[in-house]
KOLDRENKE-647978 format. One record per residue (C-alpha): residue in one letter; x, y, z. Coordinates in steps of 0.02 Angstrom, whole numbers, plus 50000, padded with zeros to 5 digits. Example, Ala and Ser with C-alpha at 12.3 -4.5 7.8 and 13.67 -1.06 7.14 Angstrom:
% residues 2
a506154977550390
s506844994750357
This chain:
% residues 783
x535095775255150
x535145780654953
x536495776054850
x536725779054663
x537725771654517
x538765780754394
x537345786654288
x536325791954420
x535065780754442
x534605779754632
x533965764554733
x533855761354949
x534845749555051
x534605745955237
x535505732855354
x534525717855373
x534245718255559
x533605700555570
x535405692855500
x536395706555641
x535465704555805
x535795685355833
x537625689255793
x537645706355918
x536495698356041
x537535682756045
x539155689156051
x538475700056200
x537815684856284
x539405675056264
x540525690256322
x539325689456489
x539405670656498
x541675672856494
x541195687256638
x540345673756743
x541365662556719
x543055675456793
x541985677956936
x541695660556966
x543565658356969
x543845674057073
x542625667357220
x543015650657220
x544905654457238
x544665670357348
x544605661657517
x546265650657471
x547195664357414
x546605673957601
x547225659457669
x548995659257577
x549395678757624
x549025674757780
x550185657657799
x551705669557726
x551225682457870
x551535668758004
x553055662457901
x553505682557907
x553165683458097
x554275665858126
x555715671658041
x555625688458114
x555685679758301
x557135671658270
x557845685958213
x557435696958339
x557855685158479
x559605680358398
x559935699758427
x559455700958578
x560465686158642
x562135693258564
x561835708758668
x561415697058826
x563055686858796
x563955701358789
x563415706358966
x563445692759033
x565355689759002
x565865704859093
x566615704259251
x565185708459389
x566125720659465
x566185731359282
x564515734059302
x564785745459480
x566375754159400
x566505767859292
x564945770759157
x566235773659000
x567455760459028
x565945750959059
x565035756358867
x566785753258798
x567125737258857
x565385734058780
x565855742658616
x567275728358618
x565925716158611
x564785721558504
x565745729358359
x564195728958256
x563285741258378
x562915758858293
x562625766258447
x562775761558634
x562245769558795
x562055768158977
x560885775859081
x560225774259256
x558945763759336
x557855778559385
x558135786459195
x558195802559273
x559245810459128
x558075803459011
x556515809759109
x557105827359095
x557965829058937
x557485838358760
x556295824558670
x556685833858497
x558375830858518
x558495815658637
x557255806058491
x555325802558554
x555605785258513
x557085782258608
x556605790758780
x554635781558760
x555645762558730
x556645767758888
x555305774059008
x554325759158948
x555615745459015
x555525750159167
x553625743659170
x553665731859055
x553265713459107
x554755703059068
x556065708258969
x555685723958875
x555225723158683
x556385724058557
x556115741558427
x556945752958306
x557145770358274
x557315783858146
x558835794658106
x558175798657946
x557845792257773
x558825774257748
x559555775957922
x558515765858046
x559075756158208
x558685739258295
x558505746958487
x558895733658615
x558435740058795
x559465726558937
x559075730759123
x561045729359188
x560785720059360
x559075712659450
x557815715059315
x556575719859454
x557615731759512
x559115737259393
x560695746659447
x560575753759241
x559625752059064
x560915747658922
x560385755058779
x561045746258621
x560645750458413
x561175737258307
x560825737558117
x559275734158052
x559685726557901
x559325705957962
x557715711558015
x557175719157838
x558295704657757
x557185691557851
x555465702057819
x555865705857629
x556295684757617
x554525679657626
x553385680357476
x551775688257498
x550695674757397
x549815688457285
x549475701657416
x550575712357513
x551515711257689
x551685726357805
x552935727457962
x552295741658079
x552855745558255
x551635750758391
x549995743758428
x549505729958322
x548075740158295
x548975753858231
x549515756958041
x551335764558072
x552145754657940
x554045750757929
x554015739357796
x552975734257661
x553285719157520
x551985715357392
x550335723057305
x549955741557329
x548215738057282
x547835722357429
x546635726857564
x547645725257731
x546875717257893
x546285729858031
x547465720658180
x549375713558141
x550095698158220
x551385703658349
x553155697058327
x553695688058500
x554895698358605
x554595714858492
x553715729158461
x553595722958284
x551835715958207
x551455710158041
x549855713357943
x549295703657789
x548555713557659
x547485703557557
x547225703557369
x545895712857312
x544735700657177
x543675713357062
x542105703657084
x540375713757074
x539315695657059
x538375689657217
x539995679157322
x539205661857278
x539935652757168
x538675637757115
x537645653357069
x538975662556953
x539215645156876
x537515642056818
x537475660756760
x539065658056644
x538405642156593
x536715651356531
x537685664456443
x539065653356354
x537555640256299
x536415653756252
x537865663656143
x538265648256042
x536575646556008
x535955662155947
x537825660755843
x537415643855778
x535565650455741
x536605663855643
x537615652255540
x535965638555480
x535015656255439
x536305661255299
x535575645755198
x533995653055176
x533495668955059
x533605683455125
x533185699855025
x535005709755080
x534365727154991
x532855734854956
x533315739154795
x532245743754654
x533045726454524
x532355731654376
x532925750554366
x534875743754427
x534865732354287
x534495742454153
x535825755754235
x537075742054219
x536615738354039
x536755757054005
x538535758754105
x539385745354029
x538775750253841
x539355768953861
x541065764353968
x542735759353846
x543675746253907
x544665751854040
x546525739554061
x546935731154203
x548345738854226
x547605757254224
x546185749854357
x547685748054472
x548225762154432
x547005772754468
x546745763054648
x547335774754770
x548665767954877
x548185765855070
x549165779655188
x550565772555275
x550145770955443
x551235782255539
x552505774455663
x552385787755798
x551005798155863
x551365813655792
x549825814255698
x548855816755863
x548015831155858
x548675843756037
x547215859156092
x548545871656143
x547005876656248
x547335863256403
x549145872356428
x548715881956553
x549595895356678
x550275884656801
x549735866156731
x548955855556602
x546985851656615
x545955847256504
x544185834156462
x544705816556439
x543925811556284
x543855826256194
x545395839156247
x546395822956333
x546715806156289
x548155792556300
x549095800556139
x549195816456219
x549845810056369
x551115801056275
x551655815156164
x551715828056326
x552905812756436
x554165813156260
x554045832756304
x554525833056469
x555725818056447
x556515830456291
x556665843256407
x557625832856549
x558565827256450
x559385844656382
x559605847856570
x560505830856599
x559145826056738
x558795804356714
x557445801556814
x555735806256870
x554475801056978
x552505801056925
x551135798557039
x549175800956993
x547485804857087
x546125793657110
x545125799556945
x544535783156823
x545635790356693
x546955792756798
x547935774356737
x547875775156592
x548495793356566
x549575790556697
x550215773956580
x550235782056424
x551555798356516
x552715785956583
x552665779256398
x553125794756338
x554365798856477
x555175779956431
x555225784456253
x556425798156282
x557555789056376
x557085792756565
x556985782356692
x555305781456792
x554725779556965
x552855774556964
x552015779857142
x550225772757094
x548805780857158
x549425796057280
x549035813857332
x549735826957209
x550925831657397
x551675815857396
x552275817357224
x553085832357272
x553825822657432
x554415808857308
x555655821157225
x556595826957363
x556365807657432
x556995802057294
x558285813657231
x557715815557062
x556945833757073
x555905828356928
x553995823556957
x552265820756870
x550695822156963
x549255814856856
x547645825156934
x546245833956884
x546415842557060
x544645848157097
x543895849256945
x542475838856892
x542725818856831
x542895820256660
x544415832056685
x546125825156708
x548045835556691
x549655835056742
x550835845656890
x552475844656844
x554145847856922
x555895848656826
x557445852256906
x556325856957079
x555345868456993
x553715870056960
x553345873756773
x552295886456745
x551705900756604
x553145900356474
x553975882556544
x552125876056503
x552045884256352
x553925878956284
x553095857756324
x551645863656184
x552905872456050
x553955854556054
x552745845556027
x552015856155876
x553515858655793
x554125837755848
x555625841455938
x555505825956031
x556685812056073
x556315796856030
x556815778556013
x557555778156183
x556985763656307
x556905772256499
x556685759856646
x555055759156754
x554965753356921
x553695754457046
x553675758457229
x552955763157378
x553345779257465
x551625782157593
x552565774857732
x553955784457718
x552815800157690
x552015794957847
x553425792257959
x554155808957902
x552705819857957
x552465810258094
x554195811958164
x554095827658170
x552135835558203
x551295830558373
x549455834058432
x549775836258635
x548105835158669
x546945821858586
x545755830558443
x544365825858380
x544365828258207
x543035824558055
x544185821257895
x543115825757727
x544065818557592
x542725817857468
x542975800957392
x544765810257318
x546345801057333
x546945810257516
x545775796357593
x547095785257569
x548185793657665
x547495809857782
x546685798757944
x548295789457971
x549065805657960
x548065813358087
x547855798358174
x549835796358181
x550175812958248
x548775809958403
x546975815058319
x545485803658344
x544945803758166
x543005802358118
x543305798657910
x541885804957800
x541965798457616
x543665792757618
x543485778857529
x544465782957339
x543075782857210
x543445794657054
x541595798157008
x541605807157177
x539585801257209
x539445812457349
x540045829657317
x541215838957235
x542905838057319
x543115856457301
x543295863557495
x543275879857419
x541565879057382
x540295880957552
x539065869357492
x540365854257490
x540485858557664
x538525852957709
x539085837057754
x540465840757833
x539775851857964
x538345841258002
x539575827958049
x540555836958155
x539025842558237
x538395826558262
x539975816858340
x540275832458437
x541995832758366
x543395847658399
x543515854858205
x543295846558029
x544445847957887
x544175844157675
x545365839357572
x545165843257373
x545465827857232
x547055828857248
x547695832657425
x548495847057403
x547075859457484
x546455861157663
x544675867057720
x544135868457898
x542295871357986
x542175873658187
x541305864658305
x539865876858276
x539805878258084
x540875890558046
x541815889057885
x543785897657926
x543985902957777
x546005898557722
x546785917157735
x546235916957911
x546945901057933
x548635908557839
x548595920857987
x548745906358125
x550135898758039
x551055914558016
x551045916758202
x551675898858229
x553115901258079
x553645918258135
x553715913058329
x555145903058272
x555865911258117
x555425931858144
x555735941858002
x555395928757873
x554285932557713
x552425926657725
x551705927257549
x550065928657522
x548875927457355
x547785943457273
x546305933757343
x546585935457536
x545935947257657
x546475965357692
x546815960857878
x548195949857842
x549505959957830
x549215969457969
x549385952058056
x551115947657964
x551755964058010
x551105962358200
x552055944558212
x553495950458167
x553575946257959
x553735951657799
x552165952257710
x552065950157537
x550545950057423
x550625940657229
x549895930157105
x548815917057120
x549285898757067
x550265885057142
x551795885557041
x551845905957046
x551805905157219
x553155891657246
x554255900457122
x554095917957219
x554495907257381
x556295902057288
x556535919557247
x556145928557431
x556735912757526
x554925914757581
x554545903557749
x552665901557717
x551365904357607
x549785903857537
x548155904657440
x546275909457479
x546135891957362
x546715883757532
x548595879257445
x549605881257612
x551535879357572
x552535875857729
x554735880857688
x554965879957878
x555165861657949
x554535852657774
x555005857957580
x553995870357532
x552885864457416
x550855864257440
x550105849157552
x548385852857609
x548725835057707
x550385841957805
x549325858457822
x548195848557918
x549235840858031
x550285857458091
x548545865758099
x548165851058228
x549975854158310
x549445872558320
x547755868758403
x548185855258525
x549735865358588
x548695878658653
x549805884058794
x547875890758879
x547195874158827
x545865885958730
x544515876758607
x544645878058421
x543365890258424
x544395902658566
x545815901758438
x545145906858283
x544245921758356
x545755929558412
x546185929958199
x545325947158134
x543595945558049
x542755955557922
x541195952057800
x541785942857657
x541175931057535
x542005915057448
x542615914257307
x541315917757173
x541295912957000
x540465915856830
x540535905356693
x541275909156529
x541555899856363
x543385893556362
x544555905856335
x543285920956329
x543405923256531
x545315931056460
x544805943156322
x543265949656461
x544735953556561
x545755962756444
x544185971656421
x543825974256601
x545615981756620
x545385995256488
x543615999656530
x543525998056701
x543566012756833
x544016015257022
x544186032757057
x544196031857233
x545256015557270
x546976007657258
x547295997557115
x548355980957113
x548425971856940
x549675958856961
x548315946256943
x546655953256881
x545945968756956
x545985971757134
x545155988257219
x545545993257378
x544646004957488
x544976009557656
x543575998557724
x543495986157611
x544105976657428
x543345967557285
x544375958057160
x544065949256975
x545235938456900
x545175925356757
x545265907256819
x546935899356767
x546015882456777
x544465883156730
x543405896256604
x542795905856734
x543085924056806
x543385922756999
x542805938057126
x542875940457298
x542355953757425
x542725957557570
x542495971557709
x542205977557882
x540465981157888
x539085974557752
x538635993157691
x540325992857638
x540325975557573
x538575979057478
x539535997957435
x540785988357339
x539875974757271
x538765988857177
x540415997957109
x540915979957034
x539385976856979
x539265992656895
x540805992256802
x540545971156771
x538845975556665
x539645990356585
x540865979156504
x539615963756458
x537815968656507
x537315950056479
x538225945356607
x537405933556767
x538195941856934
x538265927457075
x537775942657196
């Protein structure tokens, strides 16, 4: 490069690449060599730390025994020192001269040796785990197994099952619940060595965890250890080593050996080179010494003093990040989204938690939980929030890696109404943003806007110190869908998760509730190297529909990034597009709750009102976007909605909030309760049909797919047709619609057509297109 001295005399200077590379290539080299070396450690101690999870599983199963037999004794002592005539007198002097007993018991029954009243009684009331333990004693070989049940969130049961009598042939079952708190006491006792211990019930092949005690992050084993006497297993979930070298140690050795000798080499190469001459400019000598002559005879003396003087101080360094620079752009309608690297970083993140954390704390709300999606950026952002939220004095929950759904879940869980999910939903990898939930509300428009203007004008509190603790809340999202959503009929089902985070959760959902479950790319990778996990989108479907074609499955479903969006494709490639699928579950909601409000987004189909109406509901058609929607379901008391995105939100028997994974599973409840044990396929034809297309979408600069539409409003022309603006444009003819909106996610305009012939779809397309090019004739139509 050219430099120049005061008088303006020029000369070149260039870096002396032979004194830099040594020094770059054998820092690199010893950098590799430390690398190798990790991994060495990593392998050799991999098998031995296998081995140590596994000896605190036995430990775990040993203690849990002796638990579980010590229970079941005190219940055999007690009836064994009644009088044997008790036993053939009255049933409830009988249960209380038990209850004497066994003051501990929580709940105690007797029933009779054929179970006749538990044969024939209401399973949704009686409990499905109860009435299955019972049934099963009377087959089981031995004594039967020890369980526990479910009353709800902190409330669950030992269940002791006694035959009363000749165990071959009992005179009655005792049914005894005794608190499960020893068991958990004794499971919770046992490190796990590094990795993580799970207590399920069920098959030990099964993943219907109770229990879990260590590392989110270990890799459990595919089959438990059964506890003796119960129907209690424990699995040992190893610790997952990051180690990308070949699994042989002697060889990672040599190869950190190679690197560390070779990079103090080339560094002690570095340091004998600096003895010898080395030209370090190319610099013209003579012309800069006579410049120097000329500079110093011309310049007065300048004092010591003044040269300090004239030394500009260095800038403080400021103590906060308030001098991180916020694009009001990535607030957007209903969340915050924006590029990591270049509209989203770690200080943002930080700066938005002190926001939100400001903001709780004016409505007196402490705590929050904060959950993110399976995106590589998703940690630290997800880090750098809680930071924030810590910094202004709120306490945080940190779920890990979980769908956006179970976020949601986490809050009412919880009880802290407050929630972050860190997710760049189904937008590409490079974008990340945040969901958020104050006070059970989703923020949205002006609430998103208000987390911006504090942080511009730095209203933020600060120097506060919240707590963090970390938990794990899938099992207890699993149990509670489970406990409440059956499959009668075995499905199978193809689960598309698209390497997003749902596919570390949506097979044991489906599994749980009775679905054989054929996973496709459901293992969590945030590059997503397959497709896009954007269900909305036919092509990610491709693969989706070739598998279920090829296992000869029942249906396949897709789940977006983030888990909060269902997409389904028949047996015979059919995409059902989501506001036909909106039609099924109104049927199901309104069978049980007529008259209730089914709310429905600008993008759905004409027919589906007609099929509210026809159930029995209230139909009721508004704006796009998650948080819109959930906030016109708290205003109607709305029992369903939902979006042609594939957002299904579910008031009746869950909270209300969107959970493409729940969706899912009553879709399968739906299906497999067929009361004419009809296929998938039977089903969905009975659900109206006209020509449509997807969702289409044109690509704008950001922020210019907003001013086209303010154009597009003034400009645009329908003569003929209904108009509905609430969100975008939307013509409506008697045979047909067309719609175009601005994204609230991404920069693009959305359309969508549909109708009940194709002249009348390709009639309406025209119009649009039409009046499209009349506003912007450079416009690319996708049709």
């Amino acid at each position: 490069m050219a430099m120049s001295d005061a008088n303006g005399s020029r000369w070149r200077t260039q870096p002396d690449w032979r004194r830099l590379w040594p020094l770059a290539l054998g820092t690199l080299l010893l950098l590799l060599g430390a690398f190798c070396a990790w991994q060495t450690w990593l392998i050799a101690d991999e098998g031995s730390a296998a081995v140590r999870v596994q000896q605190a599983r036995d430990e775990a199963v040993r203690k849990l025994a002796q638990v579980v037999a010590a229970q079941r004794a005190t219940v055999e002592q007690a009836v064994a020192s009644l009088d044997p005539a008790a036993l053939q007198g009255d049933r409830a002097q009988l249960v209380t001269a038990l209850h004497a007993k066994l003051p501990q018991a929580r709940q105690l029954d007797i029933y009779s040796g054929s179970l006749e009243e538990v044969v024939h009684a209401n399973f949704r009331e009686f409990g499905y785990a109860k009435a299955a333990q019972l049934m099963a004693a009377q087959t089981a070989d031995g004594l039967p197994p020890v369980a526990s049940v479910s009353y709800g969130v902190g409330d669950r049961r030992l269940s002791v099952v006694l035959p009363l009598g000749s165990p071959q042939q009992a005179q009655a079952w005792l049914w005894v619940e005794l608190p499960f708190a020893p068991v958990q006491q004794a499971f919770e006792a046992t490190p796990p060595a590094g990795g993580r211990l799970d207590l399920r019930q069920g098959d030990v092949s099964t993943d219907m965890r109770i229990l879990s005690h260590g590392s989110s992050a270990a890799e459990v084993e595919p089959v438990a250890k059964p506890v003796p006497g119960s129907a209690f297993s424990v699995a040992a979930a190893l610790p997952m080593a990051f180690i990308v070298l070949p699994r042989t140690w002697p060889l990672t050795a040599l190869l950190a050996l190679a690197g560390l000798g070779a990079g103090l080499y080339l560094l002690w190469w570095r340091l004998r080179r600096r003895e010898l001459p080395v030209a370090e400019q190319d610099i013209d000598i003579e012309e800069f010494k006579l410049s120097r002559e000329a500079a110093r005879k011309t310049a007065p003396p300048v004092p010591v003093l003044a040269k300090l003087a004239a030394t500009p101080a260095p800038a403080p360094v400021p103590k906060s990040p308030a001098n991180i620079a916020v694009d009001p752009s990535i607030f957007r309608a209903y969340d915050i989204r924006g590029v990591v690297g270049r509209t989203l970083n770690a200080g943002v993140a930080r700066l938005l938690g002190q926001s939100i954390g400001t903001l709780m704390r004016e409505q007196a709300l402490t705590e929050i939980v904060v959950g993110r999606d399976g995106r590589l950026s998703g940690p630290e952002l997800a880090g750098a929030l809680a930071d924030g939220l810590r910094e202004a004095g709120i306490d945080v929950i940190d779920l890990g890696a979980v769908p956006t759904p179970v976020v949601y879940f986490a809050t009412y869980h919880y009880n802290t109404g407050c929630g972050v999910a860190v997710t760049g939903s189904h937008n590409p990898p490079d974008y990340n943003g945040f969901k958020i939930v104050i006070g059970g509300q989703t923020l949205s428009e002006g609430s998103i806007q208000d987390l911006y203007r504090r942080i511009a004008e730095n209203t933020l509190e600060t120097g506060n110190e919240g707590s963090l603790r970390q938990v794990d809340v899938l099992p207890d999202y699993l149990e509670r869908i489970v406990s409440d959503v059956q499959a009668e009929r075995r499905l199978k089902v193809v689960v598309d998760c698209g390497n997003g985070i749902p596919g570390a959760l949506a097979p044991q959902v489906l599994s749980g509730i009775g679905c054989e479950v054929v996973p496709l790319y459901c293992e969590v990778d945030g590059t997503f190297p397959n497709h896009h996990p954007d269900p909305s989108d036919p092509h990610n479907l491709e693969d989706l529909i070739l598998a279920v074609k090829q296992t000869g499955a029942d249906l396949g479903v897709a789940f977006d990034g983030d888990g909060d969006r269902l997409g389904v494709v028949t047996r015979a490639g059919e995409i059902v597009f989501p506001d036909r699928l909106l039609m099924l579950f109104a049927r199901d909601v309104l069978a049980r709750q007529p008259g209730a409000t089914i709310i429905y987004d600008v993008k759905c189909t004409g027919h589906l009102k007609g099929q509210i109406l026809e159930a029995g509901g209230s139909p009721l058609m508004w704006r796009t976007g998650h948080s819109l929607i959930k906030g016109k379901m708290r205003e109607t008391g709305a029992e369903l909605a939902g979006e042609m995105s594939g957002h299904f939100f579910f008031k009746e028997r869950w909270y209300g909030f969107d959970d493409g994974i729940y969706a899912g599973a009553r879709l399968m409840e739906i299906l497999a309760g067929d009361l004419e044990d009809r296929t998938p396929e039977e089903i969905f034809a009975t659900l109206p049909k006209g020509v449509s297309t997807p969702e289409l979408k044109i690509e704008l600069a950001e922020g210019e797919h907003y001013r086209f539409m303010e154009k597009f409003r003034a400009k645009a022309g329908f003569a003929d047709a209904t108009l509905i603006t609430i969100d975008g444009v939307r013509a409506d003819w008697p045979d047909g619609w067309g719609l175009v909106r601005a994204s609230n996610t991404t920069p693009v305009l959305v359309l969508r057509f549909d109708a009940d012939n194709p002249a009348a779809l390709k009639r309406i397309q025209q119009v649009f297109r039409a009046q499209l090019l009349a506003v912007d004739p450079a416009l690319k139509l996708p049709f």
